[in-house]
N, C-alpha and C positions, 0 to 999 in steps of 0.2 A: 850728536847721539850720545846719551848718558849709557853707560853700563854699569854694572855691579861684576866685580872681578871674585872669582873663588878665594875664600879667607882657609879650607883645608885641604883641599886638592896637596898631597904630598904626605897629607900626613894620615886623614882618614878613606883617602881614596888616592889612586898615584895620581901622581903629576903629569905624567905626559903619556901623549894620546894614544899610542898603541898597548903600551900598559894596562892604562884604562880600558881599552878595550878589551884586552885579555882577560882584565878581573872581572869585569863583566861577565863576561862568558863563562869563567870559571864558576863565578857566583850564581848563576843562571843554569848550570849543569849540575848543581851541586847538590839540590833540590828536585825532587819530583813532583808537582802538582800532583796528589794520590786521587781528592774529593771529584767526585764530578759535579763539576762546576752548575750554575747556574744559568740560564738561556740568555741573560745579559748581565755586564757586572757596572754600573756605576758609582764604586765607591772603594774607598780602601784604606786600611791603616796599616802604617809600614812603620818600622825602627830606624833609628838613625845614627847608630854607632858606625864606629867604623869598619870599612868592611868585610873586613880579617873577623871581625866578631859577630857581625848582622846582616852583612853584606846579602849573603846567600838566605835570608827570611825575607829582605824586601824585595829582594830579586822574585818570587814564587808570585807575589801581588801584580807587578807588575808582566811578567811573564804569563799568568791568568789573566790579565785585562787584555794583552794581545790573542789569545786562543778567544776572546769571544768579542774584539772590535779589533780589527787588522789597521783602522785610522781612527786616530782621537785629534780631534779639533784643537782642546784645551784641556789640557790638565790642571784645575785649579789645587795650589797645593797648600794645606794648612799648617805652620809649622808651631814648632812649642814657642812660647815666650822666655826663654833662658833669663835673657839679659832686658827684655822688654816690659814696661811696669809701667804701660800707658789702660785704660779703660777697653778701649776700641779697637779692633782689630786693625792692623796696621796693611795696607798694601806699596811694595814698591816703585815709586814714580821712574825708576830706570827705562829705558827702550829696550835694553836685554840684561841678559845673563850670561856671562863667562865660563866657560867649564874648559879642562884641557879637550873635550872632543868640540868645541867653536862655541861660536852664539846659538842662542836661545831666544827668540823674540817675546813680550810681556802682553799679554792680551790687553791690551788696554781700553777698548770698545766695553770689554765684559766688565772693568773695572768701572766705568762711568757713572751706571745706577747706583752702584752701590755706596760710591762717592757721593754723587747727588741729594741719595736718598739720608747720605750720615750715618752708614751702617759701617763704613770704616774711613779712616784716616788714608791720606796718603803721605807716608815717612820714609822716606829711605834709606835711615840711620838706624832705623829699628831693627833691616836687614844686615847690613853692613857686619857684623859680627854675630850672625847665629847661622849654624851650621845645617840647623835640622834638617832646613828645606834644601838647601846645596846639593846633600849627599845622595838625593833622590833624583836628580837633574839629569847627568849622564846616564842613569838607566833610561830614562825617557827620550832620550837623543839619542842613543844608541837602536830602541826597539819600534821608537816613533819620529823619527828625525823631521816629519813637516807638521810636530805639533808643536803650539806653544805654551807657554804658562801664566797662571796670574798666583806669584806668590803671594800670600795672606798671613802674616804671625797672627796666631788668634791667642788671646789672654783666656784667664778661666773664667768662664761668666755666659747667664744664659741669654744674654740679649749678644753676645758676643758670636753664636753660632750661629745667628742668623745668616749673616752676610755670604759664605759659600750656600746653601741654601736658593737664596732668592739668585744669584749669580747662576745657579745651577737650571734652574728655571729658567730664567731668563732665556739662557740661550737654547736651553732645548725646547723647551713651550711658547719660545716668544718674550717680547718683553713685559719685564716684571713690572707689580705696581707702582707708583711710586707715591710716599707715603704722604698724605698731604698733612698741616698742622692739627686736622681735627679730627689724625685717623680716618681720614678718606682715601681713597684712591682713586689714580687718572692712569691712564695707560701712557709709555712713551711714545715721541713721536715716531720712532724708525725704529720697529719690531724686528729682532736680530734671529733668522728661524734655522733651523735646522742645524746648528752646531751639534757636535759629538762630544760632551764635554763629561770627564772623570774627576770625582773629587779624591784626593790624596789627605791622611790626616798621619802627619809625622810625631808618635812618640814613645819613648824607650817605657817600660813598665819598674816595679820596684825596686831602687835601686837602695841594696840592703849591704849591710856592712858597716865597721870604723872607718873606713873612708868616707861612707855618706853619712856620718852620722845620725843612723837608723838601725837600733841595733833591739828592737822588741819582745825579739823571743828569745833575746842572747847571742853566740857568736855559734859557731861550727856547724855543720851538715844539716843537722835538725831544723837549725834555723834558715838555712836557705834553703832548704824544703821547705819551709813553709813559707819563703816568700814567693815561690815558684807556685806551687800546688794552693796556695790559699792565698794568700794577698795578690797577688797576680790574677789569678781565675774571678776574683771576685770584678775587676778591673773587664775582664774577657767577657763573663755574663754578661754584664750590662751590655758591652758593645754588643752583641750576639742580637740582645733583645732591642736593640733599637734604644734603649733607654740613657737619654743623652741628660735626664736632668741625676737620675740615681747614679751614672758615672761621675759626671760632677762634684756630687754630693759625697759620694767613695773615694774620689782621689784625694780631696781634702783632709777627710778623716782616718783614710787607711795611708797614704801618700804611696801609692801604686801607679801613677802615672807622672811623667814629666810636663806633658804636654795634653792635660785633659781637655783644656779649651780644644785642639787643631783635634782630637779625638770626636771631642761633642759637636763639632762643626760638620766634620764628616759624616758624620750619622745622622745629624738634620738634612744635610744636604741627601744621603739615601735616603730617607723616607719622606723629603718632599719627590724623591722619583718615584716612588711608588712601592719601595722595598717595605719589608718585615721582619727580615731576620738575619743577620747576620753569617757566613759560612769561615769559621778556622782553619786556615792551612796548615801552619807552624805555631808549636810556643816553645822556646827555648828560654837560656841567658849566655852572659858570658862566661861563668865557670864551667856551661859544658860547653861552651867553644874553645875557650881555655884546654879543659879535657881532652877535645877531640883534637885539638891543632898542635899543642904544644905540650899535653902530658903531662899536665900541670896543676893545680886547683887554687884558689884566692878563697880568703876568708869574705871577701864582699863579692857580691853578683849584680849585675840589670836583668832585667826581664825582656823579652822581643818576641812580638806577635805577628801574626801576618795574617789579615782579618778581610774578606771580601763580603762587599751586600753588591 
């Protein structure tokens, strides 16, 4: 049995398991869901700092996925491409996933179409040092402990979001087409039906500052308000609206997203379910986590949203 072993457990979430649990809950209490929600939520974009600074925004996504499905099948999760600079979406060939709260099993049945059909790769090494998808793991094992996951690094590109999409499908509609050479389509032999399946899209917003060298409208207050209130929100609209190719097309040109492929993936994947619009929970960064934890401010910020359709 292959696993994939935690690479920041220690540093962006503790190490060991009742800690973990603690922060969990802390980060879970720290947040009030205000909106009322939606009569189902299959979709969601969460941060992935660590979680002294984002912890308590991704906590609110997935703590709303629980107030309106008490069982999730599979959480297909999309993560940013940090260190990955392959075409195609990458899925991990492991059996599980390691967290300090245990294993995590990899849906690999839901993985198979999407293999077959060439809509992703299967790398293991793509995983192996990116965090995005990691930090999101022990919340899902904590609030869903008999689901499991199919991680997916998705790169920025719009034949790249397809793949949680048709996965998405798949398992709640049955199986998906599969694509023949001349753009035909056959159905699979052994239609996979009634899974519960959430797509997760993991990434941080503007990250403005001399540290990131992205420094537009200058340095001090001014300017991270306006990566907050204006480069950010332009990032936020489009998710809201569904509009997975003008997010695309905005993170490029504005650079407000880390991870706008596992963003645009997750929003194809809601509106092959049936969604239209997006619901905001949270938008912060870390200067005012910074603010509120430590009394402190930095010249550079990320942006962190917590987005449900």
């Amino acid at each position: 049995m292959q696993s994939r072993r935690p690479i920041v457990a220690g540093q962006f979430y503790p190490g060991q398991p009742q800690a973990c649990k603690d922060e969990i809950e802390a980060c879970l209490a720290a947040r009030t869901v205000g909106e009322a929600l939606p009569e189902t939520i299959v979709a969601g974009i969460v941060p992935h700092a660590g979680w002294t600074f984002s912890g308590d925004v991704a906590a609110m996504v997935f703590s709303a996925i629980k107030q309106r499905c008490e069982k999730v099948d599979t959480f297909v999760i999309c993560g940013a491409a940090h260190g990955y600079f392959g075409a195609s979406p990458a899925v991990d060939d492991s059996d599980f996933w390691e967290t300090p709260l245990g294993n995590v099993r990899i849906d690999k049945a839901l993985a198979e179409p999407l293999l077959a059909n060439k809509l992703v790769v299967s790398d293991s090494s793509a995983h192996k040092r990116e965090h995005s998808i990691e930090v999101q793991v022990p919340f899902i094992q904590y609030l869903f402990p008999e689901s499991r996951i199919l991680p997916i690094i998705v790169p920025p590109g719009e034949r790249a979001a397809l793949a949680p999409a048709v996965a998405a499908q798949r398992a709640r509609l049955g199986a998906a087409p599969r694509l023949g050479a001349a753009g035909s389509s056959r159905r699979s032999a052994e239609p996979e039906r009634g899974k519960t399946v959430v797509c997760i899209g993991s990434t941080d917003l503007t990250h403005y500052g001399p540290r990131y060298g992205f420094t537009p409208m200058g340095t001090g207050p001014e300017a991270l308000q306006w990566a907050s209130s204006v480069n950010d929100r332009r990032f936020i609209d489009a998710a809201l609206k569904l509009d997975a190719r003008g997010l695309l097309a905005g993170a490029a040109e504005n650079g407000n997203a880390c991870g706008p492929g596992a963003a645009a993936a997750t929003i194809a994947a809601a509106k092959a379910l049936g969604k239209t619009k997006g619901l905001l929970l949270a938008h912060t960064n870390s200067n005012e986590a910074m603010r509120r934890r430590m009394h402190t401010t930095s010249l550079d910020s990320v942006g962190y949203a917590a987005i449900i359709f």
